[in-house]
C-alpha positions as CSV (number, residue, x, y, z in Angstrom):
1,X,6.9,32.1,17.7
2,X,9.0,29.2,16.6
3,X,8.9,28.4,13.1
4,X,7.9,24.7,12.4
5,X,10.1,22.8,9.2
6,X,7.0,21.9,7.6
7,X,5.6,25.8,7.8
8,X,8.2,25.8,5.2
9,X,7.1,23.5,2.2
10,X,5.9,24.5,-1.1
11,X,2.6,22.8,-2.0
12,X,1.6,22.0,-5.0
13,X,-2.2,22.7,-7.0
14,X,-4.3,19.8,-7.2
15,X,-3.5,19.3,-10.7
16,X,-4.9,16.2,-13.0
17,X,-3.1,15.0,-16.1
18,X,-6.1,14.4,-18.8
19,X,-5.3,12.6,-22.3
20,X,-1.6,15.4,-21.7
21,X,-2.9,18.3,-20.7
22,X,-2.4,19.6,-17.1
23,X,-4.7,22.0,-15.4
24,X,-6.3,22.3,-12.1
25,X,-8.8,19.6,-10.7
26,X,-11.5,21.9,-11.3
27,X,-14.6,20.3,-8.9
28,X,-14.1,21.7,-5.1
29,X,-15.5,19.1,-2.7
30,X,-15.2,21.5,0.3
31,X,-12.8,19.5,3.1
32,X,-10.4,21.5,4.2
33,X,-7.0,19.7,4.4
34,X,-4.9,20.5,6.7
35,X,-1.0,21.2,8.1
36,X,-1.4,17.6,10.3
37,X,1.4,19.2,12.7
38,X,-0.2,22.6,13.3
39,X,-3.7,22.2,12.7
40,X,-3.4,25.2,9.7
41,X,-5.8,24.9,6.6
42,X,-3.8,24.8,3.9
43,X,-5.5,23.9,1.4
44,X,-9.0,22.3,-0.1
45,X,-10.0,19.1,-1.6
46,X,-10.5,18.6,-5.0
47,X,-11.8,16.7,-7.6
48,X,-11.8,15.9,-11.3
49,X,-14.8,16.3,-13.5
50,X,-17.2,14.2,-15.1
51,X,-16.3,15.2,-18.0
52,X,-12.2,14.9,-17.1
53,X,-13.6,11.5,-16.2
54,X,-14.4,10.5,-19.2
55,X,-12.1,12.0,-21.3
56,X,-9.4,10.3,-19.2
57,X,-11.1,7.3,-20.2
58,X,-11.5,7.8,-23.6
59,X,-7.6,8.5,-23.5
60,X,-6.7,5.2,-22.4
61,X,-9.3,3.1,-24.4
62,X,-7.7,5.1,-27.5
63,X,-4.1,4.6,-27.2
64,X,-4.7,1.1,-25.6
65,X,-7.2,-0.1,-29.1
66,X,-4.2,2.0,-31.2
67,X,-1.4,-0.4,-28.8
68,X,0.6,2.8,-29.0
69,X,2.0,1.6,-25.5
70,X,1.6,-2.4,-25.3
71,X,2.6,-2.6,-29.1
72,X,6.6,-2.0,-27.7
73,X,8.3,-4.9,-27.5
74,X,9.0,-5.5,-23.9
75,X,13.3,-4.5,-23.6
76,X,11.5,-1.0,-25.3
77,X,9.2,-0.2,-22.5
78,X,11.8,-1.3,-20.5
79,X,14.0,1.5,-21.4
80,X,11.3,4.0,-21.1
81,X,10.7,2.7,-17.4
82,X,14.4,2.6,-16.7
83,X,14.4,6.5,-18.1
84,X,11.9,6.9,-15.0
85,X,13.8,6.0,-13.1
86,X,16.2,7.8,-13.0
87,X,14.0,10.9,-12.9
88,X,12.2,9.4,-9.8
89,X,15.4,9.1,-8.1
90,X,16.6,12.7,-8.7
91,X,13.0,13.9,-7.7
92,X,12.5,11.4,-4.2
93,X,13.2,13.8,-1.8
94,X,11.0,16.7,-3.1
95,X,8.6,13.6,-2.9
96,X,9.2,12.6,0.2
97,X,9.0,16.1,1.8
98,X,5.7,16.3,0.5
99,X,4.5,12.7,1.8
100,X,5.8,13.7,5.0
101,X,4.2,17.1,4.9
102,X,0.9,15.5,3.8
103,X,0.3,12.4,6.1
104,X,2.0,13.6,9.1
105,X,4.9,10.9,8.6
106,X,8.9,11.1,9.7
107,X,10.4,12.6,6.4
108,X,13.0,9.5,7.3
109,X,10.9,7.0,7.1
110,X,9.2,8.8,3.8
111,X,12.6,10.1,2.7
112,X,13.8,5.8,2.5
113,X,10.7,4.7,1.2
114,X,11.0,7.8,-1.7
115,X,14.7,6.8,-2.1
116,X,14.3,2.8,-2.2
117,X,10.5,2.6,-4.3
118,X,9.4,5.3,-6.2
119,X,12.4,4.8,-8.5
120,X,13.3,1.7,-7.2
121,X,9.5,0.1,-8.5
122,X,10.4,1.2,-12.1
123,X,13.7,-0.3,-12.4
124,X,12.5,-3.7,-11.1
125,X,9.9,-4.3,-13.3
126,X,12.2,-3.5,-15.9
127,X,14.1,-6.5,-15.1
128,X,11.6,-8.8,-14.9
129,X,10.4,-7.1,-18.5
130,X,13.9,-7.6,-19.6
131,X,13.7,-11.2,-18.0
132,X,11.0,-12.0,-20.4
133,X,8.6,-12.2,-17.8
134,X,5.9,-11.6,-20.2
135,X,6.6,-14.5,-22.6
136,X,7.7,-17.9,-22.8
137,X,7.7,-20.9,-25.2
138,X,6.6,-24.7,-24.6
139,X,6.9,-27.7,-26.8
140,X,4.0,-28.4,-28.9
141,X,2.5,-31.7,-29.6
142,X,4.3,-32.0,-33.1
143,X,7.7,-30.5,-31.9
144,X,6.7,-26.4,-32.9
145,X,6.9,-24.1,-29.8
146,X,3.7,-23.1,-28.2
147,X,4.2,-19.0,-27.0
148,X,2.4,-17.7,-24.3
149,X,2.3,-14.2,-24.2
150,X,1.4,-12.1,-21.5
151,X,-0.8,-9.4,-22.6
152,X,-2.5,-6.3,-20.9
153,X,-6.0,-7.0,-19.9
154,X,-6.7,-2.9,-21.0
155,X,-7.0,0.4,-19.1
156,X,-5.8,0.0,-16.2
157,X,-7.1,2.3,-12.5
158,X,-4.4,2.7,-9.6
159,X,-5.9,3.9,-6.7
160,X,-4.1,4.6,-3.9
161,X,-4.1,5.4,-0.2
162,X,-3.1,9.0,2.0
163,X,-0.6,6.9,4.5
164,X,1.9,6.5,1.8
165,X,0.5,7.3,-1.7
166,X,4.0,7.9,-3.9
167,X,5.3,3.9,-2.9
168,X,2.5,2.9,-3.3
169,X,1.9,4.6,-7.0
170,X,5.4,3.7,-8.2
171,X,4.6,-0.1,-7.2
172,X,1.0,-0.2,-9.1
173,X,2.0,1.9,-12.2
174,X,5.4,1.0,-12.7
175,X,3.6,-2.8,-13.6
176,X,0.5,-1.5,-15.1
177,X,2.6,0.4,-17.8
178,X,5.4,-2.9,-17.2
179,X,2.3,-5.3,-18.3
180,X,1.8,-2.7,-21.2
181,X,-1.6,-1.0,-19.8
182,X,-2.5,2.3,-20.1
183,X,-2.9,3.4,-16.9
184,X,-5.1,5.8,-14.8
185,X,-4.1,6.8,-11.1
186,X,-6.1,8.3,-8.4
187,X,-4.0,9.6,-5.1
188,X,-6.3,9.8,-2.0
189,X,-8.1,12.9,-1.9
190,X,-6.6,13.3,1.7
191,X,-2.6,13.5,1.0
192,X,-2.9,14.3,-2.8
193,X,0.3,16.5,-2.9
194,X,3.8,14.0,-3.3
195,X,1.2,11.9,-5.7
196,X,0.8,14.6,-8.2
197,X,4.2,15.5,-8.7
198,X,5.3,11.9,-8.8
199,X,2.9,12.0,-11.5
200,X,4.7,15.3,-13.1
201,X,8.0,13.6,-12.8
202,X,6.6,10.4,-14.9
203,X,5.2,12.5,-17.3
204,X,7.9,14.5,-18.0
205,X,10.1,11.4,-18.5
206,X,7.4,9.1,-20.7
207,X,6.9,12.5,-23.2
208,X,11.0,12.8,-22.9
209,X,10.9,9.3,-24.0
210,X,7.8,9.9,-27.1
211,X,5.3,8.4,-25.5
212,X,2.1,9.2,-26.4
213,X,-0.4,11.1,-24.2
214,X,-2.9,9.4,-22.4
215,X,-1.0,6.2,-21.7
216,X,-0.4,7.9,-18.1
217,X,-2.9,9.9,-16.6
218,X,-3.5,11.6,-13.4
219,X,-7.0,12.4,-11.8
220,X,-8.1,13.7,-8.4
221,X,-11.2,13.5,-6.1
222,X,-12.6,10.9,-4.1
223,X,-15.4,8.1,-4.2
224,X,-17.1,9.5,-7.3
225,X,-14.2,9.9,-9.1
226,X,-12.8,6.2,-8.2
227,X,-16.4,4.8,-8.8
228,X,-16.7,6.0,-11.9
229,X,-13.7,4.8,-13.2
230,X,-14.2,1.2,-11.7
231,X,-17.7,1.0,-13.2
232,X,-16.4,2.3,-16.2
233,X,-16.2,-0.8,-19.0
234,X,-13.0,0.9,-20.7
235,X,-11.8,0.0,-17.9
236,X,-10.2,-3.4,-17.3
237,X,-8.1,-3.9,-14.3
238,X,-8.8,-2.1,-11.5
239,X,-5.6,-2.2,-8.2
240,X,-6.8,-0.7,-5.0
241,X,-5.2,0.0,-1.1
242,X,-7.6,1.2,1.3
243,X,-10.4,0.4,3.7
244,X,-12.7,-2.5,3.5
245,X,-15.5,-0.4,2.5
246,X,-14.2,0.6,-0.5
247,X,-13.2,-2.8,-1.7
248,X,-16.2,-4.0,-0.9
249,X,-17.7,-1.6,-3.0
250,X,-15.0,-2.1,-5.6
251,X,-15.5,-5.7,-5.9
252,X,-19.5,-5.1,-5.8
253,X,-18.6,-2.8,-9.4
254,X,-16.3,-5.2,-11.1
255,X,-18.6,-8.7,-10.3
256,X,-20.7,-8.6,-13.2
257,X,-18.3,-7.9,-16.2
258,X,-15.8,-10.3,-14.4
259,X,-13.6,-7.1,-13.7
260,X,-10.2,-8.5,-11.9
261,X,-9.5,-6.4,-9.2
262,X,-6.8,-6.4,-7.0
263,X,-7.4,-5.1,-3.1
264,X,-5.7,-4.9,-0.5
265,X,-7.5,-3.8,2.4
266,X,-5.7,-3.7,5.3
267,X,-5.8,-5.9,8.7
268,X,-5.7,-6.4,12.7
269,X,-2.0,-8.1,12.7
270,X,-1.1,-9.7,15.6
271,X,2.7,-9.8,17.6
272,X,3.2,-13.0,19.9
273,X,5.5,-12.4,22.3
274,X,6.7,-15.9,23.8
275,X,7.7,-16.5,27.1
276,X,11.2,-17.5,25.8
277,X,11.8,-13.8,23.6
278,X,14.7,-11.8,24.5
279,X,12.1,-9.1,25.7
280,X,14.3,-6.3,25.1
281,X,13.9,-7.1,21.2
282,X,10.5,-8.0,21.6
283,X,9.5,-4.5,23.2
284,X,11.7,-2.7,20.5
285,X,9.8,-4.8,17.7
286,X,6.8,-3.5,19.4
287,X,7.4,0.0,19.6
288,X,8.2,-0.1,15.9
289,X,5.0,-1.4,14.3
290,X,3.3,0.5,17.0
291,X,4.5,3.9,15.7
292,X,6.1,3.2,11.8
293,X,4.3,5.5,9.8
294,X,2.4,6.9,12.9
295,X,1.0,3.7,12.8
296,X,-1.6,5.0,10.4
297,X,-0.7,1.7,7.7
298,X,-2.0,-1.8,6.9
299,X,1.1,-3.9,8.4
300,X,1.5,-2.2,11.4
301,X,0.4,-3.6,15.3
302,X,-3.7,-4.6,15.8
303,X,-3.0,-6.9,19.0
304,X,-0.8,-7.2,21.5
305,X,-0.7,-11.3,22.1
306,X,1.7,-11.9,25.6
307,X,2.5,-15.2,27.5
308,X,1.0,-14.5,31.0
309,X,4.5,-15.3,32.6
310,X,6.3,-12.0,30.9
311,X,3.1,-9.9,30.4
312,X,3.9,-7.3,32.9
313,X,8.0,-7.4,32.3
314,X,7.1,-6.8,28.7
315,X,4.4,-3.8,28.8
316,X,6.4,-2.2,31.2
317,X,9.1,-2.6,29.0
318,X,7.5,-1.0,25.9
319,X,5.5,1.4,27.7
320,X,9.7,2.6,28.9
321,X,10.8,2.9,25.4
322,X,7.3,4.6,24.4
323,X,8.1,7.3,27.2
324,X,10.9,8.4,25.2
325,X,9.9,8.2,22.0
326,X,9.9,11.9,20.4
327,X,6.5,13.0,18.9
328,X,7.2,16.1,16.6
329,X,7.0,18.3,13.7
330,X,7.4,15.2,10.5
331,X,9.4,17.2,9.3
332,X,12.0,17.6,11.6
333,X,14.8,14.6,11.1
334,X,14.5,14.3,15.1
335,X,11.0,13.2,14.8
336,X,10.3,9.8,15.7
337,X,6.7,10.1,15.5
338,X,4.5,12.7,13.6
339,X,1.0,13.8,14.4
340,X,-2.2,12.3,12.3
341,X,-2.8,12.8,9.2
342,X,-5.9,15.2,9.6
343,X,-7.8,16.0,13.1
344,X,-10.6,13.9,11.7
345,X,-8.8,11.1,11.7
346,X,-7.3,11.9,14.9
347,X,-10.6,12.3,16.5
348,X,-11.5,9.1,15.7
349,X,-8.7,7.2,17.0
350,X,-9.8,9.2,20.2
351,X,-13.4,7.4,19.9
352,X,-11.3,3.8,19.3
353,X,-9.9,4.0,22.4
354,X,-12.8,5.6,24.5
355,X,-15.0,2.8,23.3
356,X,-12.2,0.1,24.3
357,X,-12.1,2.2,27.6
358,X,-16.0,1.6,28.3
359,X,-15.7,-1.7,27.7
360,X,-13.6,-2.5,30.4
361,X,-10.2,-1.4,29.2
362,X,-7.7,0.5,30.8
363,X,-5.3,2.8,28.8
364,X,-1.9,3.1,28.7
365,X,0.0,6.3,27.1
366,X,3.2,7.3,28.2
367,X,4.4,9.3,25.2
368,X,4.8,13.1,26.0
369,X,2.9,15.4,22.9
370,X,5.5,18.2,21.6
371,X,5.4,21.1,24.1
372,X,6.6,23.5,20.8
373,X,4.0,26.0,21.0
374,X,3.7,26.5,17.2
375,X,2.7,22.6,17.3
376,X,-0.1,23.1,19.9
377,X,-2.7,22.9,17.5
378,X,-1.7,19.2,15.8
379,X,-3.0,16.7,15.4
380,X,-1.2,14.5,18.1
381,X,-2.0,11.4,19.6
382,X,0.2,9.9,22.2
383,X,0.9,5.8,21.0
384,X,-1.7,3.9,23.2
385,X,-2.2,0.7,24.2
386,X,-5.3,-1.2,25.7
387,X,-5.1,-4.1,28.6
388,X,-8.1,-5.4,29.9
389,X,-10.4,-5.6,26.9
390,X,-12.3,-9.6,25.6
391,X,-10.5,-10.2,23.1
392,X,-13.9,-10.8,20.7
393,X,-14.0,-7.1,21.4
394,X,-11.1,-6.1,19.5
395,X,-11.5,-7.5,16.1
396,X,-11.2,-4.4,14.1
397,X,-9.0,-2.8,12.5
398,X,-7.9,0.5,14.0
399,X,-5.5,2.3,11.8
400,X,-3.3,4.2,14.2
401,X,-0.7,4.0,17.1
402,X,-3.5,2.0,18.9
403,X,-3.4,-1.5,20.1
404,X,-5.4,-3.9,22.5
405,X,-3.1,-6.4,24.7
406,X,-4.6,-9.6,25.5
407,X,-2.5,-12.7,27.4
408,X,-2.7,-16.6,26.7
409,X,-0.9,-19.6,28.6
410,X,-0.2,-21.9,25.8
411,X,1.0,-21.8,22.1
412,X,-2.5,-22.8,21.1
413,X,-4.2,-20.5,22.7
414,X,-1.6,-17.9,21.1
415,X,-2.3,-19.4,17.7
416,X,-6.5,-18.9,18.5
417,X,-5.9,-15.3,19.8
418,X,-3.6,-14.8,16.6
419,X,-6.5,-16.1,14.0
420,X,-9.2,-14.7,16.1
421,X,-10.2,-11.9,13.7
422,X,-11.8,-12.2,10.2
423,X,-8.4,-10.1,9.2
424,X,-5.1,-11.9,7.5
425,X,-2.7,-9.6,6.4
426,X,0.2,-10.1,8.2
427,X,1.7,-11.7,12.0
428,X,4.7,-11.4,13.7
429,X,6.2,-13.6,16.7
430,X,9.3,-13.1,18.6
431,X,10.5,-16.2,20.7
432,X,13.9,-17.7,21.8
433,X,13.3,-20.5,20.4
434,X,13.0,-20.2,16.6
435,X,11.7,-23.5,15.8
436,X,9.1,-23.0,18.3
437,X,8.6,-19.9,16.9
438,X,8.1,-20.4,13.2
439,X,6.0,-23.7,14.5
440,X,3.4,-21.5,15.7
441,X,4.0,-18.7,12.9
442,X,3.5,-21.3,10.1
443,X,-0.4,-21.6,12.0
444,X,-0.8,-17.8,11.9
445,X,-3.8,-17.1,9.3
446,X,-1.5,-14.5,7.2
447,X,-0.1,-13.4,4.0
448,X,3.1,-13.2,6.2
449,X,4.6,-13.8,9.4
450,X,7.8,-12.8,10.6
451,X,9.7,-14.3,13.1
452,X,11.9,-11.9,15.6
453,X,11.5,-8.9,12.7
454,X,9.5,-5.4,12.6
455,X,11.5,-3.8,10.0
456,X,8.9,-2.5,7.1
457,X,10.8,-4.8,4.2
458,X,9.7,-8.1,3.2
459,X,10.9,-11.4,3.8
460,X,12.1,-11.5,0.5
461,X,11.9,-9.1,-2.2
462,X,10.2,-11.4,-4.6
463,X,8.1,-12.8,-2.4
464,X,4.2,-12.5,-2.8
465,X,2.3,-10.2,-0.3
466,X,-1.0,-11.9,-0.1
467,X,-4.1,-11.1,1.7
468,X,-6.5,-13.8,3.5
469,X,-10.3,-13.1,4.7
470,X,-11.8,-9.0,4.3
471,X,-7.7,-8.7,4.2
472,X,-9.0,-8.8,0.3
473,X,-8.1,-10.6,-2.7
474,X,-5.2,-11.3,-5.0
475,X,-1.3,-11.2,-4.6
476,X,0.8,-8.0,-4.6
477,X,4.2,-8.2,-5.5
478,X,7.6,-7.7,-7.8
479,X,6.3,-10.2,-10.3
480,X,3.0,-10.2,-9.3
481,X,1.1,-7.4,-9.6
482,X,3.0,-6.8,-13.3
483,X,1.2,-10.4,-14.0
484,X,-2.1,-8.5,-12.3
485,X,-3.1,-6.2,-15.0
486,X,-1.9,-9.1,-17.5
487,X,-4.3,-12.1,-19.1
488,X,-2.4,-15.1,-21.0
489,X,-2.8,-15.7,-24.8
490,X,-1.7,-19.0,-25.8
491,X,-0.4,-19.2,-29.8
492,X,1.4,-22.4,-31.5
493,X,0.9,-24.6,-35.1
494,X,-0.6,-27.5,-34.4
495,X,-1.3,-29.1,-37.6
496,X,-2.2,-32.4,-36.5
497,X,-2.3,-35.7,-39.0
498,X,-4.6,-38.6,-38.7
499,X,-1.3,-40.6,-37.5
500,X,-0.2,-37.8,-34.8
501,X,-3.8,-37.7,-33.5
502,X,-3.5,-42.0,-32.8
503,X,0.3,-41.6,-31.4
504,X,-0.9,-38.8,-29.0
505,X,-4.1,-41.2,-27.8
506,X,-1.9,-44.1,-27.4
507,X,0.6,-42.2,-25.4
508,X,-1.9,-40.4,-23.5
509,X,-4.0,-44.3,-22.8
């Protein structure tokens, strides 16, 4: 029988780090997880305690009140995150085997994200620490400075999402701690396996570096353990990726103490495809955020918006490139395209597209699934797309290498199809003409469009990535989720005479 790469990886426990002690999450919620290429049970689901719960918490609320962690001045955290790092960077491809391994993803697409974010996170917001992104001065009304320091709002709760949970952990952590929060992560219960020892990699390096425990912490589980945390009131900033269910239930929890909370939550992004695109580009573009990541992320294709004059030129197009696109083992550095990251998930893709089919949809799939016998058991679905379906029928958000195609005449009617979906994460547009295209792209209800790009970087690396509509709320970012978990505190002299108090009134009338 042929042996499969990812037959071959080492998993870790389920461990939790609680106020510096490590030890096995102890609560076992009975899933099974699974080898996504094979099918194989590997391994269970757990969860932390209550009582790890709350002594996580406790953790943080101490060493946040003692400021054992914000207390640094900024250039010293700096160093400590720097020090990270570099232990990220030697660590990323044990990572990124692990991603791959966990969520069914290429190891070279989780091998670049490893190599470019989980150290790459730390060392930025280092620079904007060292920067002095956290303070700044402005001239008083009798000529003293007025600071305005950037302080940590308190404990701070990363939780993160299975389709690619060590980026995504570097990004929120790396500025919780940045802003000078203690923080708390929780790793989806789903791919908890690169998260945990991206977690033992930090720790290692903050207690290298005499930081105290329970500044970092690591817990596992799923919505009991995140809920308990977010409705904790130690708790003061809480950053979430995932579905709209759970930030709807996030942002239900933090509503009465005024909780900010950061979510992101995903979104049915459009591609317009112009009758003026050079189509072999276009069909590449679409083949890419069809399948990056097994198309199982928040950026990748929703719709499928084509001019009716190159409709059938361009899905014949992709559908080519799709029929030789390689679907195997993720961690094989031939693969392409991995399987899903659990059958569950695969089996409800399945229903997606049935349920498009019954409405009057027609599927197209020309992908052939691995013929390895050792892989028959996967979890493989073949990259689909869906022609024929009302458009008011496809406004949600699948989550997988599924997409609906829909056709329009004019620009306008591009731009209606585009915004047609309570969704507003991101859009992308491929034309000839640029100006044509970014006119219509600068109408596209988004965070961000890109014009003539699929590539998985952004625009620009200090550009905001916002969300619009149930896309969620707030800006992620290099600056600006370290400016999330942070509240302002204005302090200056004023010392005001009776003269200074006219002058300013008079100047002011």
């Amino acid at each position: 029988m042929t042996t499969t790469p990812s037959a071959a990886v080492d998993l870790p426990a389920s461990r939790q780090l609680v106020d510096g002690a490590w030890s096995e999450a102890p609560v076992a919620l009975g899933i099974d997880l699974e080898n996504p290429n094979t099918g194989e049970v590997v391994a269970q689901q757990r969860a932390s305690s209550d009582a790890d719960v709350e002594q996580a918490a406790a953790a943080a609320w101490r060493e946040h009140e003692a400021g054992s962690w914000s207390g640094l001045p900024a250039e010293e955290r700096a160093a400590v995150l720097e020090s990270v790092a570099d232990a990220m960077d030697a660590e990323a491809m044990r990572v990124a085997a692990l991603e791959s391994f966990g969520t069914g993803a290429p190891i070279g697409t989780t091998a670049m994200l490893a190599a470019v974010i989980n150290g790459g996170a730390f060392r930025l917001v280092a620079a904007q620490l060292r920067e002095g992104l956290l303070s700044r001065t402005m001239p008083g009304p009798t000529g003293k400075d007025a600071e305005v320091h950037l302080l940590p709002w308190g404990p701070s709760l990363s939780l993160v999402p299975w389709n690619a949970p060590g980026p995504m952990a570097a990004h929120k952590v790396a500025s919780s701690l940045g802003a000078g929060a203690t923080s708390i992560l929780k790793p989806s219960e789903w791919a908890p396996y690169g998260t945990t020892v991206f977690a033992e990699v930090l720790d290692r390096a903050l207690t290298e570096a005499g930081v105290p425990a329970g500044v970092f912490q690591l817990v596992q589980g799923g919505p009991h353990v995140g809920g308990s945390l977010v409705n904790d009131a130690r708790v003061r900033a809480v950053s979430f990726t995932g579905g709209l269910k759970g930030g709807r239930d996030i942002a239900a929890a933090c509503a009465p103490d005024f909780k900010p909370a950061q979510l992101e939550l995903g979104g049915n992004n459009p591609i317009v495809v112009l009758d003026d695109a050079d189509l072999d580009r276009a069909a590449a573009g679409v083949v890419d955020l069809l399948t990056q990541l097994n198309g199982q992320w928040c950026r990748a294709l929703g719709r499928l918006l084509l001019q009716e004059t190159i409709a059938d030129e361009l899905l014949t197009a992709v559908l080519g490139r799709l029929a030789e696109l390689r679907l195997g083992d993720s961690l094989s550095p031939q693969t392409q395209m991995g399987p899903m990251v659990h059958s569950r998930h695969r089996d409800l893709l399945q229903s997606r597209i049935d349920a498009l089919v019954a409405l009057g949809g027609t599927a197209h799939a020309t992908t052939p699934l691995p013929d390895d016998p050792a892989l028959a058991g996967g979890n493989w679905l073949a990259p689909t797309l869906v022609s024929g379906v009302r458009s008011e029928d496809a406004t949600e958000e699948i989550f997988g290498p599924v997409a609906s195609v829909h056709t329009f005449a004019t620009d306008a009617e591009a731009v209606a199809l585009a915004n047609g979906t309570p969704f507003g994460l991101e859009g992308y547009v491929f034309g000839g003409d640029e100006e044509r295209a970014m006119r219509l792209a600068r109408q596209v209800r988004a965070g961000g469009v890109k014009v003539n790009g699929s590539t998985m970087l952004s625009l620009n690396l200090f550009a905001p990535r916002p969300a619009w509509g149930l896309t969620g709320q707030g800006e992620e970012g290099t600056v600006e989720t370290i400016t999330f978990f942070t509240n302002p505190r204005v302090v200056g002299v004023e010392n005001l005479s009776a003269a200074d108090l006219a002058a300013l009134a008079a100047a002011q009338s």
